[in-house]
C-alpha positions as MATLAB code, in Angstrom:
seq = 'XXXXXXXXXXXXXXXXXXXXXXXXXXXXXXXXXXXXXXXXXXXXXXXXXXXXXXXXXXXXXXXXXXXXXXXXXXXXXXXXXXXXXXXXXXXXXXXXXXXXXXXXXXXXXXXXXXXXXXXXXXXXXXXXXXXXXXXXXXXXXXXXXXXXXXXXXXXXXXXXXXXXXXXXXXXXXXXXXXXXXXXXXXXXXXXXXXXXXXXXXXXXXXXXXXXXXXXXXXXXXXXXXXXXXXXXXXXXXXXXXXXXXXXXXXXXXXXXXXXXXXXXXXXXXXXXXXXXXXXXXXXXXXXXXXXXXXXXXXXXXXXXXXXXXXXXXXXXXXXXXXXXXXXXXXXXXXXXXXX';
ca = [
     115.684  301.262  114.009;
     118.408  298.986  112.084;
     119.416  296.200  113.084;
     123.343  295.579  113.699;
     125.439  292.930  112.747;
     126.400  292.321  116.615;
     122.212  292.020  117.229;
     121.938  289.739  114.155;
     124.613  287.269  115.085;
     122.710  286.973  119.052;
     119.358  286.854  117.329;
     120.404  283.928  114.894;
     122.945  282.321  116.561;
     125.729  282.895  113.713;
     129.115  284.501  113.628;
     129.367  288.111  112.491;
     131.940  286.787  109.920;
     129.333  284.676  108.714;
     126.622  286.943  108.799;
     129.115  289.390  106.992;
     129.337  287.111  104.223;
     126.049  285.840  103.508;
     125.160  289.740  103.489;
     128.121  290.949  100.850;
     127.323  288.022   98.369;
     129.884  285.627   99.070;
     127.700  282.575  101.046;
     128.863  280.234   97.348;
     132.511  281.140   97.767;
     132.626  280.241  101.425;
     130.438  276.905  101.551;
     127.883  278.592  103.537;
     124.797  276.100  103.268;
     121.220  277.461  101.585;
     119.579  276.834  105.203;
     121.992  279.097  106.728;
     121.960  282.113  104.545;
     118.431  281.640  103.681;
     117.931  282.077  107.879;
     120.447  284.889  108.181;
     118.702  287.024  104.687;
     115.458  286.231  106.642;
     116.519  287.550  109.526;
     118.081  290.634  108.292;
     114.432  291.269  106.328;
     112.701  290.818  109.762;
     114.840  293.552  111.244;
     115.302  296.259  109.059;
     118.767  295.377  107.787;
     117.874  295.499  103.671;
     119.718  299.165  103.525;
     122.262  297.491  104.818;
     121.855  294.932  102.667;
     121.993  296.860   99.602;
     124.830  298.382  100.823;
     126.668  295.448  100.782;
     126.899  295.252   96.885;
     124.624  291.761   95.950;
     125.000  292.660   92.300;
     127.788  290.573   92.218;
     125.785  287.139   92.691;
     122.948  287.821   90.677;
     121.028  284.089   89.847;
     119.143  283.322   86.654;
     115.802  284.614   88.104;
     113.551  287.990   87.719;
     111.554  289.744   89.475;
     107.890  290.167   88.186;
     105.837  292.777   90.591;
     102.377  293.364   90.314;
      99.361  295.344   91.968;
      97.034  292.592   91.824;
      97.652  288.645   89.977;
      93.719  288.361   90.922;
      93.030  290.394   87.863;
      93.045  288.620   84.345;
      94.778  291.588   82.945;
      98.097  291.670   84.869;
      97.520  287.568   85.074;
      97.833  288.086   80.949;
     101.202  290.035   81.685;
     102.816  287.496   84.025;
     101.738  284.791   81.703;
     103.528  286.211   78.608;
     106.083  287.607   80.866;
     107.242  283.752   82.174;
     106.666  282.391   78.927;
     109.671  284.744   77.625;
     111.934  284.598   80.481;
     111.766  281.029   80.812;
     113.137  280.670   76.650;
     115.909  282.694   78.340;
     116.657  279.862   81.008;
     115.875  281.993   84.081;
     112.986  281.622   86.476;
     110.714  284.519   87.568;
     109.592  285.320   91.001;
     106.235  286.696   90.938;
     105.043  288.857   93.661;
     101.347  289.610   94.085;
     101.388  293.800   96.156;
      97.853  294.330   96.638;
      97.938  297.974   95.718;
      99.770  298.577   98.760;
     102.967  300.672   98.677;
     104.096  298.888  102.349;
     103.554  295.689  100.310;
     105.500  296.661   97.570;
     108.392  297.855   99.436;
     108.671  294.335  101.315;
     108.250  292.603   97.767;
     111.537  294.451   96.531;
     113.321  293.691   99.555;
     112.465  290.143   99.004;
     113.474  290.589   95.356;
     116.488  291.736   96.461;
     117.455  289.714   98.818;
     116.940  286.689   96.201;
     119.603  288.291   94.246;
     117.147  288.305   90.964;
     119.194  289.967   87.681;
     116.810  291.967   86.688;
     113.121  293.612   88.104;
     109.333  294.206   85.961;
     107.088  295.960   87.701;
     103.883  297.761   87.401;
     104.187  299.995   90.406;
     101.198  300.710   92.606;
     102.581  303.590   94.271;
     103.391  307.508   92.972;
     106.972  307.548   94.351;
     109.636  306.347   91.691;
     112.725  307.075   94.162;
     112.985  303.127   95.192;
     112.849  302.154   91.975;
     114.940  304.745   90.754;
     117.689  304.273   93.485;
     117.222  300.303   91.999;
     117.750  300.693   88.469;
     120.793  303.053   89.109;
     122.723  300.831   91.678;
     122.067  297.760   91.681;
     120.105  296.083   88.939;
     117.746  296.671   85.842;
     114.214  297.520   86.411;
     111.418  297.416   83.490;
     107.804  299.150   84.033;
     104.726  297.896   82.665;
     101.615  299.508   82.125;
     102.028  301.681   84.883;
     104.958  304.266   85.074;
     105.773  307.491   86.745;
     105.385  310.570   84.606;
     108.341  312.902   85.672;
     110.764  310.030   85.952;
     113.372  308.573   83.691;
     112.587  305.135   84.098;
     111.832  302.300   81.159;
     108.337  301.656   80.712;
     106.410  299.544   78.088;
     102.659  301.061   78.335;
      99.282  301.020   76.382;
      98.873  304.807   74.415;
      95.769  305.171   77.818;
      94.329  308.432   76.506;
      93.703  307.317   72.764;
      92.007  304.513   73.984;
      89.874  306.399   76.517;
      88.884  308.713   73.530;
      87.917  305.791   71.103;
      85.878  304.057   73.719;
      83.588  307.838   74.507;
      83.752  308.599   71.089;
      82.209  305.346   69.989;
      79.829  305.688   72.756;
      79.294  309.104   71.262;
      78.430  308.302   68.157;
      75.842  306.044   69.400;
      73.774  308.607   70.410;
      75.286  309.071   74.599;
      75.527  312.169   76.232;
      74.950  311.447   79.589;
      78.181  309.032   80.251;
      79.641  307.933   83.838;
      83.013  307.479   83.764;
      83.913  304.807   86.793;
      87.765  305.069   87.329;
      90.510  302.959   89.261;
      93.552  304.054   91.393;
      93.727  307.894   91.098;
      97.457  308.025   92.003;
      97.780  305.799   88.205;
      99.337  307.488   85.554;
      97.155  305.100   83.352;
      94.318  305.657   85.365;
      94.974  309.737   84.774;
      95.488  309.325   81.190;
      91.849  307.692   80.766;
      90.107  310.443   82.715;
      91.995  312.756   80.928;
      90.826  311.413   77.512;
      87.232  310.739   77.964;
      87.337  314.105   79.571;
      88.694  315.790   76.089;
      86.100  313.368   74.096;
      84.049  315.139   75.844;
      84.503  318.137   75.608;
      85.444  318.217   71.975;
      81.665  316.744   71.635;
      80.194  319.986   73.301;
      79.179  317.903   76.466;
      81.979  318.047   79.248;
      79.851  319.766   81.954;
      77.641  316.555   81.885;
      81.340  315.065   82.962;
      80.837  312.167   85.978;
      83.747  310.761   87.273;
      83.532  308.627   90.272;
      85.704  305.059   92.005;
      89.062  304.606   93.183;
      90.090  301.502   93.023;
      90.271  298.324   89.725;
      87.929  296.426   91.264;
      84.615  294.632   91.014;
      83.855  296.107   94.397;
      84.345  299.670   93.083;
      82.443  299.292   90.023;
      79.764  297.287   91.826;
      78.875  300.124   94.928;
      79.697  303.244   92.013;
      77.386  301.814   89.807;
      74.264  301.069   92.339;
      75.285  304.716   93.262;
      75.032  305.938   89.514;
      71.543  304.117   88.590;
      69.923  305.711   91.698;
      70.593  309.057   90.204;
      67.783  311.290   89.091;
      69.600  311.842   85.822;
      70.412  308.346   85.221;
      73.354  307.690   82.951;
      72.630  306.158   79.304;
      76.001  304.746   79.581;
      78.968  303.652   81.711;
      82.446  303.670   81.103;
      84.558  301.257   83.129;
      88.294  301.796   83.266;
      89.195  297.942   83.740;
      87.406  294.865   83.637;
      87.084  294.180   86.862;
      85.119  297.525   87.226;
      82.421  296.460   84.571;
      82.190  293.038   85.895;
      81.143  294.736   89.428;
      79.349  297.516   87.110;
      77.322  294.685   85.267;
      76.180  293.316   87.826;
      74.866  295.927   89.820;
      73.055  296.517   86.233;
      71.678  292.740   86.455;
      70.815  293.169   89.997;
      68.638  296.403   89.301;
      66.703  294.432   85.983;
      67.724  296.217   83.722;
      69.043  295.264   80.179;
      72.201  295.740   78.796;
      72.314  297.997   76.014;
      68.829  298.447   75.856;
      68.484  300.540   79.048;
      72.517  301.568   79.797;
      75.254  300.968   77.494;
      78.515  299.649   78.593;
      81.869  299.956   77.443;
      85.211  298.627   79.146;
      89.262  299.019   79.332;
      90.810  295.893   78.861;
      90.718  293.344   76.974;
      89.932  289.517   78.005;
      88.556  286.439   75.926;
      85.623  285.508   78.421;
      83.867  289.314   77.309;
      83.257  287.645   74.508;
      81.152  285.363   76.053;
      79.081  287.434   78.018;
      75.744  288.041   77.623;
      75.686  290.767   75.925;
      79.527  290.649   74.444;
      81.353  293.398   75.575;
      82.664  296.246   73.617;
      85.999  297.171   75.122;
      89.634  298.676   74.288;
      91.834  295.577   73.959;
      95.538  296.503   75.149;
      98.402  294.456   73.975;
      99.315  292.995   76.780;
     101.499  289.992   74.762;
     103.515  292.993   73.090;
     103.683  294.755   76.133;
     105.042  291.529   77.958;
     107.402  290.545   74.998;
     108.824  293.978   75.333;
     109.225  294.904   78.567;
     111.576  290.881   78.886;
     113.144  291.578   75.820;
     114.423  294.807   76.993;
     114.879  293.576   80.656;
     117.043  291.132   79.072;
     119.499  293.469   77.143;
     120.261  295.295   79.992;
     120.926  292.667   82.063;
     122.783  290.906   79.248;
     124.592  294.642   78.127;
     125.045  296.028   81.647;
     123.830  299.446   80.215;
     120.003  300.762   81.606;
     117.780  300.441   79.011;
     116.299  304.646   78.554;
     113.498  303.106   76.713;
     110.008  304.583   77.016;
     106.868  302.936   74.764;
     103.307  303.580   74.027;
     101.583  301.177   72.379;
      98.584  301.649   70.504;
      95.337  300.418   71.628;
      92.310  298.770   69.445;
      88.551  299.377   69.992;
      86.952  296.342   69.708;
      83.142  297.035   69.273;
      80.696  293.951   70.339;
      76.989  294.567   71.633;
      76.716  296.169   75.077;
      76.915  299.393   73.230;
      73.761  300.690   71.800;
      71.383  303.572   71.510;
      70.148  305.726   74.401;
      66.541  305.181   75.021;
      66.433  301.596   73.216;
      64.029  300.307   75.582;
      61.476  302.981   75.012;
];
């Protein structure tokens, strides 16, 4: 149920006028102190009052800050993004607010709200849900939004995004061409279009190579959990996999070490291959072979185009792919090595 302004004023002990004016934008032109609208915007949060909110037309008093949503700042590929992502904003003079979902759609909701209510100019996001309505309803009202990475396939909405199903087809077809036919494919969040794009190519590698009924495609989630319990799963197996395809790096860090764990060797037993890109891979032992994604293009990009809008007033209708690179180390090798 939403909250009124009569129910607000009793809850926080302030005048509906002032209430009223914190919530239309105009807290500056009235002297209203930062303690007392930050209170009142808290407040109206806490009860359900951001439609209301909205409503009120807070475009007016945008501040020099941005939004930055993510799915998960724990993992050192979206920790790349926001890295890049501040660099750029902050040569523009504005600060950005960076909000950590947790691949939870409840989460995210809350994190716009907050966005929102912090009057930010302009929102990037790499949405964790499948619904682009909120984000939609966003971008057309009340200020610029930006995807990255992920995006929603039937919607209008800006995105800057790797090219997901080349790259899934270099990294089977190099794995191919080492000899592999029996490859697990250990995905992330199912409801990703990125995530639906890999499948989708290393399922056409596969089948272009003859070998798509020996298809595996197992996980749910880009995480060293998932790829940890998938993989223990996949090595118990009667027909072991020769290799494993990861589709993040968080996966094949939970993938290598349930590898580790079960003594075997890495490529001489199973062959690994990753999505994602990070320095450290290169200091594994054995270096990873991967698809690098570039993420400082990506970031560059999706600010610089953030940025005109905001700067224009006009929604940006741009929608990129950018190409990936398959960058070939030593964790690939030939089935049966070991033998």
């Amino acid at each position: 149920m939403k909250e009124t302004l009569a129910g607000l004023a009793a809850k926080t002990g302030f005048s509906i006028t002032t209430i009223s004016r914190v919530l239309s934008g105009k807290a500056d032109q009235h002297r209203i102190s930062r303690e007392t609208r930050d209170t009142i915007i808290k407040a109206a949060e806490e009860n359900n009052y951001f439609p209301n909110l909205l409503a009120q037309n807070l475009r007016t008093n945008k501040t020099d800050t941005i939004g930055l949503l993510l799915p998960s700042v724990a993992n050192p590929y979206f920790a790349d993004i926001a890295s890049v992502v501040i660099k750029e904003s902050r040569e523009r003079r504005h600060t950005t607010i960076v909000i950590d979902s947790d691949e939870s759609t409840e989460s995210e909701k809350s994190a716009i709200s907050s966005l929102m209510s912090h009057q930010v100019a302009g929102i990037i996001a790499a949405p964790c849900g499948d619904d682009p309505s909120l984000f939609e309803e966003i971008n057309r009202k009340f200020m610029p939004v930006i995807l990255i990475d992920r995006y929603f396939s039937d919607s209008a909405l800006p995105y800057v995004t790797t090219n997901n199903y080349l790259g899934s087809t270099l990294a089977v077809n190099h794995l191919i061409m080492n000899g592999h036919s029996n490859i697990a494919c250990i995905q992330g969040v199912t409801s990703s279009v990125p995530n639906k794009k890999r499948v989708s190519g290393y399922l056409s590698a596969l089948e272009k190579a003859g070998i798509k009924d020996a298809a595996i495609v197992v996980g749910n989630e880009f995480s060293e959990q998932n790829g940890y319990l998938e993989t223990k799963l996949l090595l118990n197996r009667k027909n072991r996999p020769t290799a494993i395809y990861a589709l993040s790096n968080t996966i094949l860090l939970g993938a290598l070490k349930t590898v580790r764990e079960a003594g075997l060797r890495v490529p001489e037993d199973i062959s690994l291959i990753a999505f994602d890109n990070s320095i450290y891979m290169d200091y594994m032992t054995p270096s990873i072979s991967r698809i690098s994604q570039p993420t400082e293009e990506m970031g560059k990009l999706a600010t610089k185009l953030l940025f005109e809008s905001i700067t224009s007033g006009n929604r940006c209708a741009t929608q990129l792919e950018l190409a990936p690179e398959l960058i070939s180390r030593n964790s690939v090798g030939q089935p049966g090595a070991s033998k």
